[in-house]
C-alpha positions, 0 to 999 in steps of 0.5 A: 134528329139529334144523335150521340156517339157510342161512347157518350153512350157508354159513359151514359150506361155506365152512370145510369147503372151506378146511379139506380142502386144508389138511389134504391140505398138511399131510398130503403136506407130513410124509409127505415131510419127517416133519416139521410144521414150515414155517418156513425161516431162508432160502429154500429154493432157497439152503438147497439149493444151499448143501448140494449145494456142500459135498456136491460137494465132499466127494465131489471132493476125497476120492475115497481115503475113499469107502470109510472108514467114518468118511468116509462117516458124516461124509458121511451126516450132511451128506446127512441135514441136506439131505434129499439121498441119494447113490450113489456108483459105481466106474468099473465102475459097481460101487456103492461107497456107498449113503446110502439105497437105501429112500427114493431112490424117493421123491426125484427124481434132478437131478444125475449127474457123474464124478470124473475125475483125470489124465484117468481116471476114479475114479467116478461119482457119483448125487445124489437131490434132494428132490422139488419142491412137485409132491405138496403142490399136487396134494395142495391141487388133489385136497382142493379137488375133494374138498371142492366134491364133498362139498359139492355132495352136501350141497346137493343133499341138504339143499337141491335135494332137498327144493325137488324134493319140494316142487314136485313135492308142488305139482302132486300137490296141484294134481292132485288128491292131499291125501294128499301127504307134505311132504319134509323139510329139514335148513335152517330156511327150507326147513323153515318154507316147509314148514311153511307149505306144509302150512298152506296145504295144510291150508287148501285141502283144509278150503275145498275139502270145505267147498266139496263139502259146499256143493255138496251141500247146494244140490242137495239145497235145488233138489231138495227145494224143486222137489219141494216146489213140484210139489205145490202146481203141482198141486194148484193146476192140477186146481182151475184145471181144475175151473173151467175144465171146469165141475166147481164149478157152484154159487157155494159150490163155486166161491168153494171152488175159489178159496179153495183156489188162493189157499192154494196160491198163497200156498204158492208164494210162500212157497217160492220167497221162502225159496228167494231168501232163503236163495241169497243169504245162502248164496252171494250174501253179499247186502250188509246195509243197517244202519239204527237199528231199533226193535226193538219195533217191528218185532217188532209189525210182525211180529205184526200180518202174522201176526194174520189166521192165529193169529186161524184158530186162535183163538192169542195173541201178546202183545209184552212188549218193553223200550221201548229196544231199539233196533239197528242192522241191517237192517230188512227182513232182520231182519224177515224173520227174526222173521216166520220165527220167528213163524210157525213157533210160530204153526204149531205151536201148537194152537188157543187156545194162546199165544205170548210175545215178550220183548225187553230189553237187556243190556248192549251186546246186545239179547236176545229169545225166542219161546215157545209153547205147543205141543208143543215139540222133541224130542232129535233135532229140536233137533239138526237144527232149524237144517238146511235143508228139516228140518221134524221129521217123518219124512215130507215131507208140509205138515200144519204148512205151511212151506218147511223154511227157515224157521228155517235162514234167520232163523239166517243173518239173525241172524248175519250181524247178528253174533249167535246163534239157539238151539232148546230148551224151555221149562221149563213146555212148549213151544219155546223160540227164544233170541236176541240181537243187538249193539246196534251191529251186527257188529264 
């Protein structure tokens, strides 16, 4: 819909009110003259005065005509040309002459006077004067007050109306109400305030959900990790039990008992290391430490702290990384992400299976991926592969260790550091994790 800015409609305003009481003037000023013109050769008050002597004096000086036809349309001609009417009466106040008995009514009578000769009376004579400037300014007065009620109207309307809505839409919002329809306004700046005002809206309703969902998620991350932390505790406890009782009497059964503890104490700090890791990259927005990184070095970093596991499962990791793949980021958090990513393949990867890390450099990006050689990903795990606590299996239980964070965390890492992790398989088997990172950092 159209709308006009404010000052198009002041302006508006402004002429309508010197508009409607000019057209009252002008409306009262013919309804008593049955004429437009307003120009006077002299002053009206002259004009007047001048008709009413020579009219006075017609009537004085021939009161034997009054009743002669050609008298009277000689005095009527006169009467018309001064916008005067007169009556005149007999000594009886029997009524001799009538100019025009219809519009006497709407002039003012301001002259009475007998004509009296040799002491007696001849007649009476009633002059009807036109009617002063009284009708024209009430006429200016009643458009004035018309024109300033039509014109408050038109502010409340297009103005205070929508203003009204608009505060009152504000504390719907504040309560609570996202649903609340935005007035609208014929003005443009109440409109782009509008406009505005529903952007913002919109903004705060998206950051508001997005809060809920995150709200949501963190419960659900301490309730699944505090599930996932009370099955080690207590496995970890009976073992602890069992020495304490005397259950595991022979060396053999003993270094068993505490082979499973240190398992399972392990778990734990994988767990809570993963808890820590993803609290701060998802609401402590931890500050990232950029330092220049041999990224081949530090890919064989982590391949070296996960050697002792692959070489349980009889698994291979071979480093096939370009000698300039150098960044910068953080080292420990980036680390941490390839440990992540690396031990997810070494944990799904059967016994005697293989791993291969590539890394080279593409233009301003340093690419990497990570394959192994186990059963890969299927449809519905590539879809939820990044999600917290998803770990591809209908049940929670551990067969592949792991807190369900893992890969969630390295893909917050990566992209704090401005770049992107993506899941799939490869063409020959296997997983697939794709990535890459800017060589300069984020921008």
């Amino acid at each position: 819909m159209r709308t006009i800015r404010i000052r198009t409609f002041t302006l508006l305003c402004f002429f309508f009110i010197q508009l409607v009481p000019w057209i009252f003037f002008v409306t009262a000023h013919f309804m008593e003259t049955k004429t437009l013109s307003f120009a006077r050769s002299q002053p009206q008050d002259e004009v007047l005065q001048r008709y009413l002597t020579d009219i006075t004096h017609l009537i004085e000086t021939n009161p034997d005509k009054w009743r002669d036809s050609n008298w009277q349309n000689q005095l009527h001609t006169q009467l018309q040309q001064a916008n005067i009417e007169v009556a005149i009466l007999s000594a009886s106040d029997q009524e001799i002459y009538q100019s025009n008995p219809e519009r006497q009514g709407a002039l003012s009578s301001a002259e009475r006077f007998s004509v009296i000769e040799n002491g007696q009376i001849l007649g009476k004579v009633v002059i009807y004067l036109p009617k002063s400037n009284t009708v024209q300014t009430i006429s200016v007065f009643t458009g004035v007050l018309l024109a300033f009620i039509i014109i408050g109207v038109a502010m409340r309307r297009f103005l205070l109306k929508p203003l009204e809505r608009m505060s009152l839409a504000a504390r719907q919002i504040a309560a609570g109400d996202w649903d609340v329809k935005l007035p609208w306004s014929g003005i443009t700046e109440i409109s782009e305030v509008r406009d505005g005002f529903e952007v913002m809206v919109k903004g705060l309703q998206q950051s508001f959900q997005k809060q809920t969902e995150l709200e949501e998620e963190r419960r659900f991350v301490i309730a699944a990790v505090a599930h996932d932390l009370r099955t080690p505790l207590f496995a970890l406890r009976g073992y602890l039990d069992g020495l304490e009782q005397g259950v595991a009497q022979s060396p053999e059964k003993i270094a068993k008992y505490l082979a499973v503890c240190k398992e399972k104490s392990a778990q734990l700090d994988r767990l809570v290391e993963d808890l820590f890791t993803f609290t701060k990259m998802d609401y402590l927005e931890m500050k990232l430490h950029y330092k220049k990184i041999d990224f081949k070095h530090l890919i064989q970093q982590s391949i070296d702290s996960l050697s002792p596991l692959a070489r349980q499962k009889q698994i291979s990791i071979s480093n096939h990384a370009a000698d300039d793949c150098f960044i910068s980021g953080d080292m420990h958090l980036l680390e941490r992400s390839i440990n992540n990513l690396l031990d997810n393949a070494v944990r799904h990867t059967p016994s005697y299976g293989e791993i291969v890390v590539q890394c080279y450099v593409d233009r301003d990006q340093v690419k990497f991926t990570i394959r192994d050689t186990g059963p890969g990903f299927s449809p519905v795990e590539l879809q939820w592969a990044f999600e917290p606590l998803y770990r591809g299996e209908t049940s929670r239980n551990r067969s592949t260790g792991g807190s369900g964070l893992g890969l969630t965390i390295s893909q917050k890492i990566i992209r704090r550091h401005g770049g992107e992790l993506a899941a799939g398989n490869h063409s020959e088997g296997g997983a697939l994790l794709t990535g890459w990172l800017p060589v300069n950092g984020p921008d």
